[in-house]
FIMI-387772 format. One line per 3 residues: number of its first residue (from 1); for each residue x, y, z of N, C-alpha, C. Coordinates in steps of 0.2 Angstrom, whole numbers. Atoms other than C-alpha are relative to their C-alpha. Example, Ala and Ser with C-alpha at 12.3 -4.5 7.8 and 13.67 -1.06 7.14 Angstrom:
<pts>
1 = 4/-6/0/62/-22/39/4/6/0; -4/-6/-1/68/-5/36/-4/5/3 .
</pts>
This chain:
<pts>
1 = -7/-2/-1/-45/16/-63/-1/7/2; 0/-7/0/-42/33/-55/5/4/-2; -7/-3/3/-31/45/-63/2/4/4 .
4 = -2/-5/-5/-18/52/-53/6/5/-2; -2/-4/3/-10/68/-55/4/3/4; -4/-2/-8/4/69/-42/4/8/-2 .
7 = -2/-8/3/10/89/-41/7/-1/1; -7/0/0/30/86/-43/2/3/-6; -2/-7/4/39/98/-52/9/-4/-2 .
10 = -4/4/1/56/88/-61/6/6/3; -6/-6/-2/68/105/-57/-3/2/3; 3/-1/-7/58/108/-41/7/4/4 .
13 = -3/-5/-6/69/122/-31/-2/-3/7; 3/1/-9/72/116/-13/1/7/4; 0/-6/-2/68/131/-5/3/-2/11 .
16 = -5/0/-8/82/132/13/-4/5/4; 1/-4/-7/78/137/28/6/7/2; -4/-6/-2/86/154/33/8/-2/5 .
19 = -4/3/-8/93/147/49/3/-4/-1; -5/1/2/103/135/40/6/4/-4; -7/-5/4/113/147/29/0/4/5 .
22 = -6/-2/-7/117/156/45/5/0/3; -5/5/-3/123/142/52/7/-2/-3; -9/3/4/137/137/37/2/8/2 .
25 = -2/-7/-1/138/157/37/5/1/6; -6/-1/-8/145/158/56/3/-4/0; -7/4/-3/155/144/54/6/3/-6 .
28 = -5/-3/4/163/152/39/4/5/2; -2/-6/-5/166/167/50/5/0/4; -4/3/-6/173/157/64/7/-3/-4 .
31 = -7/5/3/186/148/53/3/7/-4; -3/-7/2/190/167/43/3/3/5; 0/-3/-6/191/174/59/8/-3/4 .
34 = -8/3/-3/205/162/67/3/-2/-4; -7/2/6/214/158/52/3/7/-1; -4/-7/0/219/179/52/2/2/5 .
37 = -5/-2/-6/222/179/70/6/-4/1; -8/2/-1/234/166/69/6/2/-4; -8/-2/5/244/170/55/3/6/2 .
40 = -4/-7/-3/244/188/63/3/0/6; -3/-1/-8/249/184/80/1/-7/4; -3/7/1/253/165/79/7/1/-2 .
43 = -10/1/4/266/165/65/2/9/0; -5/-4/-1/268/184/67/1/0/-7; 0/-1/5/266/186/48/-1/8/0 .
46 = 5/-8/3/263/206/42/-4/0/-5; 5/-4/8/248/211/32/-6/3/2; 6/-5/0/233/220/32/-5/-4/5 .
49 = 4/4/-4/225/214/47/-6/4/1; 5/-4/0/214/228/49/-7/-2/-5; 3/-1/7/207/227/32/-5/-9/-1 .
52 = 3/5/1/202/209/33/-3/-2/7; 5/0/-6/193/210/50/-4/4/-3; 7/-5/2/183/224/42/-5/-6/-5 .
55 = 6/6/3/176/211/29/1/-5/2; 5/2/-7/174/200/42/-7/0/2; 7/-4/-3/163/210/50/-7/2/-6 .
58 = 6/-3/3/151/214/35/-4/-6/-1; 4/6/2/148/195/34/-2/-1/7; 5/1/-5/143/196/52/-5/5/1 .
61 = 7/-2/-4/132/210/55/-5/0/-8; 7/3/4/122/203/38/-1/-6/3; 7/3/-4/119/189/49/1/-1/7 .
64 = 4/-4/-6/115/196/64/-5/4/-4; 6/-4/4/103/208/51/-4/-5/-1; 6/6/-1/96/193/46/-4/-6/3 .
67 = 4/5/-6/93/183/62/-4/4/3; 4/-4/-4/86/198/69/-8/0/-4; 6/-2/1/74/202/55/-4/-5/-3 .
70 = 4/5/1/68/184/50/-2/-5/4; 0/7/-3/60/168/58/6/-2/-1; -4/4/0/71/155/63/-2/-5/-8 .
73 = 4/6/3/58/143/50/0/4/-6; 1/-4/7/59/157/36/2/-6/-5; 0/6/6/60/147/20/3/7/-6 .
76 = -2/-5/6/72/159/6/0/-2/-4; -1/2/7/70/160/-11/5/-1/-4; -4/0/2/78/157/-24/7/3/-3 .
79 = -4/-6/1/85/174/-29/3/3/5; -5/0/-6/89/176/-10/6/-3/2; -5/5/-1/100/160/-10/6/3/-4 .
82 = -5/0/5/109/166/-25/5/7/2; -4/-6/0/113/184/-18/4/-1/7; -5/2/-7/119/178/0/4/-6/-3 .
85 = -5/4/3/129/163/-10/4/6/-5; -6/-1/3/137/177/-22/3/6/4; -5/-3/-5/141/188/-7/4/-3/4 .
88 = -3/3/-1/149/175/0/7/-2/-3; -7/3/6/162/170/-17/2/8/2; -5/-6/1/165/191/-17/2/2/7 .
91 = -3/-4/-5/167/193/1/6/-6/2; -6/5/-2/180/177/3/5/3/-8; -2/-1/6/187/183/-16/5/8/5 .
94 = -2/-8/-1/191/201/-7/4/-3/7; -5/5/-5/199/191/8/6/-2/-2; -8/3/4/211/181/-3/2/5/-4 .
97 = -6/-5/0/215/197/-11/4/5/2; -7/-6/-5/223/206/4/3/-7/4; -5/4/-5/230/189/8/5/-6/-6 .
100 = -4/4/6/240/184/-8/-5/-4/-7; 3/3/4/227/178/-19/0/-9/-2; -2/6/1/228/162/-28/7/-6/2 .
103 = -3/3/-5/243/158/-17/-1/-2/5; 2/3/-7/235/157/-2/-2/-6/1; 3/8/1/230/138/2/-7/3/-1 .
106 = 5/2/-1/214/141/6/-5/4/-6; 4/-1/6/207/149/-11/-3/-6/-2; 2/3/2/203/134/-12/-9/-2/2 .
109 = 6/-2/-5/186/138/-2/-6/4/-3; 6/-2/7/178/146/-18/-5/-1/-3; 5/5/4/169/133/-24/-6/-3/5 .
112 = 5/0/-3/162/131/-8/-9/2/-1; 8/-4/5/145/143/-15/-3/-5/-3; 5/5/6/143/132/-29/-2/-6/2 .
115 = 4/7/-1/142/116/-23/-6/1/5; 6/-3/-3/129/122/-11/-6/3/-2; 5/-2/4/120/129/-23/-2/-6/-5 .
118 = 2/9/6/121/111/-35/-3/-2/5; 2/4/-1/115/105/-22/-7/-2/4; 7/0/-3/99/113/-18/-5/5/-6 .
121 = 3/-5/5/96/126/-33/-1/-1/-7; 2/0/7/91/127/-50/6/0/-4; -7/1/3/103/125/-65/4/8/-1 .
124 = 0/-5/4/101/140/-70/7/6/5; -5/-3/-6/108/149/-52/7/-3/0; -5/4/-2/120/135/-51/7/4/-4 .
127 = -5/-3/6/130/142/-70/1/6/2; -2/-7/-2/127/160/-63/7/1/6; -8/-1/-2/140/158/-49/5/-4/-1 .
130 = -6/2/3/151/146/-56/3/6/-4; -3/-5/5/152/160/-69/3/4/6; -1/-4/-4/155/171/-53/8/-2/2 .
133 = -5/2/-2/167/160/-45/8/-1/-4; -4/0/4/177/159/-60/4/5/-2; -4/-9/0/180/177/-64/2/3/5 .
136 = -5/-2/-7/186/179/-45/5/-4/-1; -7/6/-3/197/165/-45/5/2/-8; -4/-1/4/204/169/-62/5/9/2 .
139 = -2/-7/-1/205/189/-57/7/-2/5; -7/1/-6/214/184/-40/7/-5/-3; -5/4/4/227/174/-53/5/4/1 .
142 = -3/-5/4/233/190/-57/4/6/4; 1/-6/-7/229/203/-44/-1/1/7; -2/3/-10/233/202/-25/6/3/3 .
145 = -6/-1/-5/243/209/-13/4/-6/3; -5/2/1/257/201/-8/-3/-5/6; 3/4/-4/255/182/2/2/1/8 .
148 = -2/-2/-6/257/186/21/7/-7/0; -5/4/1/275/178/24/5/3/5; -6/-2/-5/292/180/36/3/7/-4 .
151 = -2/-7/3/298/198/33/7/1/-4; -7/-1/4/316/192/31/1/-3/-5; 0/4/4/311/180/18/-1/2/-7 .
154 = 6/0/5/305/181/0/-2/-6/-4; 2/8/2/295/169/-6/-4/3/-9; 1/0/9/294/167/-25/-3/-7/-3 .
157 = 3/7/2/281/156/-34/-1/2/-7; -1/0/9/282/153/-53/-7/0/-1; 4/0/4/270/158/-64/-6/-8/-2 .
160 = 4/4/5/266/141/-72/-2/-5/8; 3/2/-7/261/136/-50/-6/3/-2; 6/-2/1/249/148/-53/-5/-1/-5 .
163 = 4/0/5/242/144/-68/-3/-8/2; 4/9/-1/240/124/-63/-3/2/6; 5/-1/-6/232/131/-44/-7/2/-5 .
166 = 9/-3/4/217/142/-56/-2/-7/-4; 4/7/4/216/125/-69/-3/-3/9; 1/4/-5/215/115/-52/-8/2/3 .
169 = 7/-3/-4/202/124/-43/-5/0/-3; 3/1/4/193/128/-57/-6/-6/-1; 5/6/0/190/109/-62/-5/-3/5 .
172 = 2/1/-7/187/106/-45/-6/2/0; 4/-4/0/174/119/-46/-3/-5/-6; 5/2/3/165/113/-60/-1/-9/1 .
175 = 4/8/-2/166/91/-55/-3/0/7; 3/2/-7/160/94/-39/-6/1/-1; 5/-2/2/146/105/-44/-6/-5/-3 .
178 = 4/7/4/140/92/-57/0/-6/4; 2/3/-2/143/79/-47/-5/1/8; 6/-1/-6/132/87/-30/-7/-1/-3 .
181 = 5/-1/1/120/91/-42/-4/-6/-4; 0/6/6/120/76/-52/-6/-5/8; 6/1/-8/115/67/-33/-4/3/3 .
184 = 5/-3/-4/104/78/-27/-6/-1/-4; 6/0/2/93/79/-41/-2/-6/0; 3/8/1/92/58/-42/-2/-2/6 .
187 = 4/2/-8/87/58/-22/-7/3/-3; 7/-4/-1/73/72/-25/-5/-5/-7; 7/2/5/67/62/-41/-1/-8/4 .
190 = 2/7/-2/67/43/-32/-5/2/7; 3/-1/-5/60/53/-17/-6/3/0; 4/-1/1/46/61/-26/-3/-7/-6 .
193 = 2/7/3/44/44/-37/-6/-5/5; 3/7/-6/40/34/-22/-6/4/4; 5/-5/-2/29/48/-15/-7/-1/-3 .
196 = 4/0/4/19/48/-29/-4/-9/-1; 3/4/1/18/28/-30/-4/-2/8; 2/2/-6/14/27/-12/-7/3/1 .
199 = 5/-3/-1/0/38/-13/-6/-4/-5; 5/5/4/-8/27/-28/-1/-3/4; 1/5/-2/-6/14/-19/-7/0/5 .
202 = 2/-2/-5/-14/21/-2/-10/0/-4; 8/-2/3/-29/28/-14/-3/-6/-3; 3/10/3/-31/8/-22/-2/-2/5 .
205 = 1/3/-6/-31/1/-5/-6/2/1; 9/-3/-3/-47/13/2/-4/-1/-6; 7/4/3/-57/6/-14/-1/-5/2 .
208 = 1/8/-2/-52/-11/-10/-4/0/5; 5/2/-7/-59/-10/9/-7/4/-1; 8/-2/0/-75/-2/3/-5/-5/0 .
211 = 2/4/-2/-81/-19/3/-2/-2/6; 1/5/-9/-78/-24/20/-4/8/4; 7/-4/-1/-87/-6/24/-7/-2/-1 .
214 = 7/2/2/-102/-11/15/-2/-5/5; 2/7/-5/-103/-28/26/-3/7/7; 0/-2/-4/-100/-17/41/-4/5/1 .
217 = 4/-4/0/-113/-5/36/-7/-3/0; 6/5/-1/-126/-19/34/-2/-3/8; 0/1/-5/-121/-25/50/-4/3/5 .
220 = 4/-6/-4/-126/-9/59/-7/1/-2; 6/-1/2/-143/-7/48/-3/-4/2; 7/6/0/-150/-23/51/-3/0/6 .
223 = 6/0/-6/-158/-22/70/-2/6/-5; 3/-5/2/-164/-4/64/-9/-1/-6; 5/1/7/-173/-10/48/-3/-6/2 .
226 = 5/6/-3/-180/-28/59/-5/5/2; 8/-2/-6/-190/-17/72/-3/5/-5; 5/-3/3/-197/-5/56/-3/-6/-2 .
229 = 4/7/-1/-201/-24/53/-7/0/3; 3/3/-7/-210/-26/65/-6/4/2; 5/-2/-3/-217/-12/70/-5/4/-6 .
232 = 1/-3/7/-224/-8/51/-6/-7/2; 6/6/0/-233/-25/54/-4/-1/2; 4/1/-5/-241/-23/70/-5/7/-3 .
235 = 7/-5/3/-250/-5/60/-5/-2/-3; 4/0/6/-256/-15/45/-4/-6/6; 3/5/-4/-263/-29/60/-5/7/4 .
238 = 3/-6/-7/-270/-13/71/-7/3/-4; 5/-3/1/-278/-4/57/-4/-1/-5; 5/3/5/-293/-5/48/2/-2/-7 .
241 = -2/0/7/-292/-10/28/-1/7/-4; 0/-5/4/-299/6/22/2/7/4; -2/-2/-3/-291/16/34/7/4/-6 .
244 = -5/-2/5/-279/29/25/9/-1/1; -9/1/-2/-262/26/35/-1/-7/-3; -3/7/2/-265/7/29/4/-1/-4 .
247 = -3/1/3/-259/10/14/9/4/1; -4/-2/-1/-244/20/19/4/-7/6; -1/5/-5/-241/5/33/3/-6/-5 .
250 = -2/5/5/-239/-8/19/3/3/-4; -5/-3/6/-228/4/8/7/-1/6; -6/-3/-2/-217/9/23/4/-9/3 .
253 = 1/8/0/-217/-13/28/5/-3/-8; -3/1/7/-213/-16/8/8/2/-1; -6/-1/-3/-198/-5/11/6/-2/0 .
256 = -6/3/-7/-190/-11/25/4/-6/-4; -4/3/3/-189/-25/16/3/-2/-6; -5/2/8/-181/-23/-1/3/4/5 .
259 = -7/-1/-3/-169/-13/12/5/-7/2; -2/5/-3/-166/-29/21/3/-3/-4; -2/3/7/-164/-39/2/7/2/-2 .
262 = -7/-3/4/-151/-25/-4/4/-1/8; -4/-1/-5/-141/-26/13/2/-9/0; -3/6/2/-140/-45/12/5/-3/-4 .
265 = -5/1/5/-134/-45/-4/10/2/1; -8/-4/-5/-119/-32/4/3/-6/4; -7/4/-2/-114/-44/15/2/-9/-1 .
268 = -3/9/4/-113/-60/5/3/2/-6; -6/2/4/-102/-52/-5/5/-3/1; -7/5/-2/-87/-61/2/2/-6/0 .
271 = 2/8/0/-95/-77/5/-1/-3/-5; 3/4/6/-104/-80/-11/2/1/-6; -2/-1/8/-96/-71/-26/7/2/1 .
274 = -7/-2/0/-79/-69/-18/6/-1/-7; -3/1/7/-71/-78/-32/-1/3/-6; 2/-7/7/-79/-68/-45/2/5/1 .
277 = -4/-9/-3/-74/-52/-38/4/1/2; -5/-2/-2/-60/-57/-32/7/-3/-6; -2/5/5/-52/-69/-45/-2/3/-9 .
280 = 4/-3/8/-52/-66/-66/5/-4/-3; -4/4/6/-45/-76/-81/5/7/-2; -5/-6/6/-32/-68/-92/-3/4/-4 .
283 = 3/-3/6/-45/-65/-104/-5/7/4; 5/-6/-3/-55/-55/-91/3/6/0; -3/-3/1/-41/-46/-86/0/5/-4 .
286 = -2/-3/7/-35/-39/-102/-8/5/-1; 8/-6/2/-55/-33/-105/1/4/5; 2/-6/-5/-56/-23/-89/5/3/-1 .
289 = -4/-5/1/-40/-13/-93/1/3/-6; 1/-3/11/-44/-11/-113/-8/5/2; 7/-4/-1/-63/-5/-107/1/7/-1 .
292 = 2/-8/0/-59/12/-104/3/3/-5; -5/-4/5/-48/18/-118/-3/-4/-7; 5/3/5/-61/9/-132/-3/6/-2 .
295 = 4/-5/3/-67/26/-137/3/6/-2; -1/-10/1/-54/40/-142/4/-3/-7; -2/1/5/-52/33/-160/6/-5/-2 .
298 = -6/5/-2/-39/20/-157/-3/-8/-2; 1/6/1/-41/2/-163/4/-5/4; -1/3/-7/-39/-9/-149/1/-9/-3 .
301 = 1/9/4/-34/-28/-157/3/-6/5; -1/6/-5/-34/-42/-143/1/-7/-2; -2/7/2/-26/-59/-147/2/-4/5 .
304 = 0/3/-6/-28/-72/-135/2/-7/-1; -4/6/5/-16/-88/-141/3/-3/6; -4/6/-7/-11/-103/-130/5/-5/-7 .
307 = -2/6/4/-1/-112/-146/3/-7/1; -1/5/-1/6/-123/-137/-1/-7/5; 4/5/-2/-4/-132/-127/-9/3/-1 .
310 = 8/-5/-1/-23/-126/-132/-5/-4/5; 5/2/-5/-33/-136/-121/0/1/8; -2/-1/-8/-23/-130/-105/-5/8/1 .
313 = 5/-5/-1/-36/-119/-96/5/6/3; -3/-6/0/-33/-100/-95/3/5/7; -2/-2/-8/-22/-93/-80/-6/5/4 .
316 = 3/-3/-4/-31/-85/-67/4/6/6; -3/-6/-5/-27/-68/-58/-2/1/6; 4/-5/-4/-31/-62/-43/0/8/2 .
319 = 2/-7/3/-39/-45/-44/7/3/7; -5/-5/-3/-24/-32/-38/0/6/-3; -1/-7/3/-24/-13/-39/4/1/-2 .
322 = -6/-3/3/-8/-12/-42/2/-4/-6; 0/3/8/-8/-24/-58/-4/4/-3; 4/-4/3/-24/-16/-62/3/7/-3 .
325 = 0/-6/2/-18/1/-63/7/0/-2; -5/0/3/1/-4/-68/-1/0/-7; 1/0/10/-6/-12/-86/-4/5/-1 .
328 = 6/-8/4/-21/3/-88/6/4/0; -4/-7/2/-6/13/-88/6/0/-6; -3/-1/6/3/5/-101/-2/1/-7 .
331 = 4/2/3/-12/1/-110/-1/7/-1; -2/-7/1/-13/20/-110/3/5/-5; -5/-4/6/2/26/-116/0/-2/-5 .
334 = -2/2/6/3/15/-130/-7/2/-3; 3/-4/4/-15/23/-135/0/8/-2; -2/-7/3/-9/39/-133/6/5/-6 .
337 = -5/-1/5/5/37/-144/0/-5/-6; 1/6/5/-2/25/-157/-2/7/-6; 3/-6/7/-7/33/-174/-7/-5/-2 .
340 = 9/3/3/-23/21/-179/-1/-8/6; 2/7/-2/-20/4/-169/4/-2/4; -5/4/-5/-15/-5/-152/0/-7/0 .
343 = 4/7/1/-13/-25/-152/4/-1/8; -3/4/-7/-12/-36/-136/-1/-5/-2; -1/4/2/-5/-50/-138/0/-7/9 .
346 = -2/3/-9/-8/-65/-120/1/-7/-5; -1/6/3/-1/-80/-123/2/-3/7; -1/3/-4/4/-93/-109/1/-8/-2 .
349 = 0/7/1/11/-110/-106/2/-5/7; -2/3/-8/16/-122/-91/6/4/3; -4/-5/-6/28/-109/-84/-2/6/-1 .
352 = 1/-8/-1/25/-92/-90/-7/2/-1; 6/-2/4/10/-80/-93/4/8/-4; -4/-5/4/16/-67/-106/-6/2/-2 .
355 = 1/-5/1/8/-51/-110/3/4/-6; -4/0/5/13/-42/-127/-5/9/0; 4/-5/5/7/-22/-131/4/3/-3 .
358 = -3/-3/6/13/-14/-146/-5/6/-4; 4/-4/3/6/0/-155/5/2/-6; -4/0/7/9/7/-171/3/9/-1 .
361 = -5/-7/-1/19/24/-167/7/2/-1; -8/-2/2/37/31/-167/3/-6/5; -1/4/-5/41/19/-153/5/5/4 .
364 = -6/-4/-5/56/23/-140/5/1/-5; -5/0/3/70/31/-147/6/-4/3; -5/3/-3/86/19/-147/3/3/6 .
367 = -6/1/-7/99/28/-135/-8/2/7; 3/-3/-6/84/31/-123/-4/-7/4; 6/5/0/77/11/-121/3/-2/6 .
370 = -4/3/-5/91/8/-108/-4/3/7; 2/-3/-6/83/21/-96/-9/0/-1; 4/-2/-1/66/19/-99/-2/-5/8 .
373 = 4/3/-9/55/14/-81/4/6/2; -4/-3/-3/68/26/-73/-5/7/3; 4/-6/-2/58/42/-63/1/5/-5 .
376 = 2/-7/2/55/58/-75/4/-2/-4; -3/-1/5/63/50/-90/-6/0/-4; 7/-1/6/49/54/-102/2/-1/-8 .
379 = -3/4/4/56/43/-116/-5/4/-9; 4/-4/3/43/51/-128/-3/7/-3; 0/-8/0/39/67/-125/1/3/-6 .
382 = -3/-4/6/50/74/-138/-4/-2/-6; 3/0/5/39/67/-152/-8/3/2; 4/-4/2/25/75/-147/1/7/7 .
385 = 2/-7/-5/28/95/-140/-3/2/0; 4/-5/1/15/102/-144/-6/-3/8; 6/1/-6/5/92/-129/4/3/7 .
388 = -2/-3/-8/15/98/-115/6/-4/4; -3/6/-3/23/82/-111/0/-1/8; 1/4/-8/24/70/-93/7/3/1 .
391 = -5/0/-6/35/71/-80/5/-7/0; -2/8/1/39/51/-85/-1/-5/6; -1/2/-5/33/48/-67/-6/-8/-1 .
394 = 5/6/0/18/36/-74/2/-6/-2; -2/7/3/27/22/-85/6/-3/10; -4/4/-6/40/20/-67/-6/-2/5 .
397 = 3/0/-5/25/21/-56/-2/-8/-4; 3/4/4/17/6/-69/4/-6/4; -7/5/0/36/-4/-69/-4/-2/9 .
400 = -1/3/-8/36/-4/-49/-5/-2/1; 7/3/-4/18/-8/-46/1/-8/-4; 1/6/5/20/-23/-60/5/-5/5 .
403 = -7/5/-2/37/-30/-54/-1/-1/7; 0/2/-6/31/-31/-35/-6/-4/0; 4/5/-2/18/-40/-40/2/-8/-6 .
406 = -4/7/3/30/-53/-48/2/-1/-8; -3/1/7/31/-49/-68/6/6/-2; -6/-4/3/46/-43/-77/-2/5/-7 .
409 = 2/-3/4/46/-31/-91/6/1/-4; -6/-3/6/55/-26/-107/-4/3/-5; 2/-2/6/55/-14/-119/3/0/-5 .
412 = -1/1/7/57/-13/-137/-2/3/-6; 5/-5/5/51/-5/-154/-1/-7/-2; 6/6/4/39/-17/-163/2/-2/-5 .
415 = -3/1/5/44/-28/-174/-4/-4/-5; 6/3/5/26/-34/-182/-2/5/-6; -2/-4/3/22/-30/-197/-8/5/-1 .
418 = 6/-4/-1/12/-13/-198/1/5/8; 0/-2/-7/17/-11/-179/7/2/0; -8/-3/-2/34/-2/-178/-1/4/4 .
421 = -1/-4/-6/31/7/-164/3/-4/8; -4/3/-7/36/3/-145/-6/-6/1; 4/4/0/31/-12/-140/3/-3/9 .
424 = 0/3/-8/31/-18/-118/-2/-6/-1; 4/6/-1/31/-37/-114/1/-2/7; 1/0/-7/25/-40/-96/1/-8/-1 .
427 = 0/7/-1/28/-58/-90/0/-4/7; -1/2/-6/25/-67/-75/1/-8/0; 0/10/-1/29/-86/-68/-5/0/1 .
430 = 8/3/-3/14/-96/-68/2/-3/7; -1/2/-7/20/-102/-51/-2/6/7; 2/-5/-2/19/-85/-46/-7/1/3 .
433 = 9/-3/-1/1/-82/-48/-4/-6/2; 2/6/-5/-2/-101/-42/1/2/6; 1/-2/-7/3/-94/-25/-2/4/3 .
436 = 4/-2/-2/-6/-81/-24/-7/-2/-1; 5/4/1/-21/-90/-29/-2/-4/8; 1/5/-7/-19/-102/-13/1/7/5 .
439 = 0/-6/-5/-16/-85/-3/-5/4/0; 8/-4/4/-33/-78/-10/-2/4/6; 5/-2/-5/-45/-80/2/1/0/8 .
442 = -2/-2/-10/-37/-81/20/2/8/-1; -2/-4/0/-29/-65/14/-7/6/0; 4/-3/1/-45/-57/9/-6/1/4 .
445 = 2/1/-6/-56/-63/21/2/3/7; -2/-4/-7/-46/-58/36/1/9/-2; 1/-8/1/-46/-39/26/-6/3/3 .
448 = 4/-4/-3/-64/-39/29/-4/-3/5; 2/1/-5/-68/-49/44/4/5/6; -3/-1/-4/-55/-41/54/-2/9/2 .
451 = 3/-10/-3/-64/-21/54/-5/-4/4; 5/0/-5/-79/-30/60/0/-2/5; -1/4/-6/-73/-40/74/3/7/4 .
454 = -2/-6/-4/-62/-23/80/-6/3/3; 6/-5/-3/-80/-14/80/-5/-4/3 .
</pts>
């Protein structure tokens, strides 16, 4: 089995390209921009037209300073995004307050920031401008020059408007946030999930066809290693007996052919031992994924029980990387979280084959047993800090590999006595694994006839 160490980081910073926050930036411009010449010269409103062209203009020539002075493909950090997102709340905060403040519709345009920020930054940036956007929106509650409006009019808006406009925005501001952020982090974890299983997978596959290379490397050798045949024989036929090359002529002859013997053997593996190698009992199974974790002080107790019919012969697998390395990884964790003993329990009968591993550990905690399998829930962890803890990306990698090859899974904590710790029961139809069996060898054989015949 190989262990894989995928580089995913759970609160992984998506680091924006420059030349998007540009882009939302001039369209912010453009829509600031004709929303104060209409009201100025549309409705014919008086106010501080000046004043709000001037801050305008500082959110354009910062980007024009920054088209000019970085690639189009620049990548900003994350303390860049934070300071051009809280330039943005205080230069639209200092807008709404030379155009009535929290009267104006469009304060509504505040929360803008944050959710842009939920939905590509850290928790951490995300709290700092909400805390920003809050203290603007609250200030302009308060503070603001008068709403631009008809000069012969006056327009009166109640106190307790204002106070449910700031509640409003507010909440606004903080569900959206949550919920952007809520979505975006559950893409990046299914999206580096699947990354990661894909890349096991990719790496199981190229052990598998190192088979059908070996055939095709025998292939290639054999004229090369006939004509040292050959011409090894016609030396030991040419030269004398006591001749000193003879003895080198019969070693280099000898050779050739235990080359030839081991290259044979290479390409009848498919033919003559395929079902061995490529098929295994239940009991085998279980031994090749217990083998390697037999040695870090762990009691490993395997029970292999047919009760209800004991004469029925024992299922048969066919060998799969992705079962392989989905049970080594439960088989795993349950030794890494055991305290002295793991048991496996296989039992089967005319439908199913059941699998049983339990260990004698803290198990899952109850409210966490609903999400276990789920990406980067690391169900565990918390009981040992001191190692560092997962990512929780192995027990999902495990699930999905197990369940696409046909078994279902449940967890539990252990209810044997002695074993109170978690316990996983993998289970497949034996129908199931009857049809891969009849898909065995067409499937395996065209894997590794079909390189040779291309070359």
């Amino acid at each position: 089995m190989i262990p894989i160490q995928p580089n995913f980081h759970h609160h992984e910073v998506l680091k924006l390209r420059l030349e998007t926050l540009i882009r939302i930036r001039w369209l912010a411009i453009l829509g600031q921009f004709s929303a104060v010449m209409f009201v100025a010269y549309g409705l014919q409103f008086q106010f501080n037209t000046i004043s709000c062209l001037a801050v305008i203009a500082c959110s354009i020539f910062l980007n024009i300073f920054l088209h000019l002075r970085y690639s189009a493909n620049f990548r900003v950090g994350e303390n860049a995004v934070f300071s051009l997102l809280a330039f943005d709340i205080m230069q639209l905060a200092f807008l709404l307050y030379l155009t009535g403040g929290l009267e104006n519709p469009f304060s509504l345009l505040l929360i803008v920031p944050v959710i842009i920020s939920a939905a590509t930054q850290s928790r951490r940036q995300i709290v700092l401008l909400g805390i920003l956007a809050v203290i603007s929106i609250s200030f302009l509650a308060f503070f603001h020059l008068p709403l631009p409006w008809y000069s012969n009019q006056r327009l009166e808006i109640s106190l307790l408007l204002i106070v449910g406009t700031w509640l409003a925005i507010i909440a606004g501001l903080i569900f959206t946030a949550i919920y952007a952020y809520r979505l975006a982090d559950e893409s990046r974890k299914q999206s580096n999930a699947l990354m990661a299983t894909e890349m096991i997978l990719q790496r199981e596959q190229f052990l598998s066809s190192l088979d059908g290379l070996a055939a095709a490397a025998a292939h290639e050798l054999g004229t090369p290693l006939a004509t040292i045949a050959v011409v090894s024989k016609e030396m030991i036929r040419e030269l004398p007996e006591n001749s000193p090359l003879a003895a080198d002529a019969h070693l280099l002859r000898s050779q050739a052919s235990r080359c030839r013997d081991i290259l044979q053997k290479l390409t009848s593996l498919h033919d003559e031992g395929m079902d061995h190698i490529g098929k295994m009992t239940f009991a085998s199974l279980i031994d090749e994924i217990v083998e390697p974790h037999l040695h870090f002080g762990i009691k490993l107790k395997i029970n292999i029980n047919n009760e209800n019919d004991s004469d029925r012969q024992q299922p048969v697998f066919v060998r799969n990387p992705a079962t392989m390395y989905g049970l080594g990884n439960l088989v795993e964790n349950a030794v890494d979280f055991a305290k002295s003993q793991v048991e496996i329990d296989a039992n089967w009968d005319k439908d199913r084959v059941i699998m049983t591993i339990t260990d004698d550990g803290k198990g899952y905690p109850r409210e966490m047993l609903r999400h276990i399998g789920e990406p980067y829930v690391s169900t565990r962890d918390m009981m040992k800090k001191n190692t560092g803890g997962g990512l929780g990306l192995g027990l999902f990698i495990a699930k999905t590999l197990l369940e696409r090859s046909g078994a279902q899974l449940e967890f539990a904590s252990g209810d044997k006595s002695g074993l109170n710790g978690a316990k996983i029961t993998v289970t497949w139809p034996l129908a199931h694994l009857e049809r891969q069996q009849k898909s065995f060898k067409t499937r395996e054989l065209a894997q590794i006839i079909s390189p040779l015949d291309q070359g």
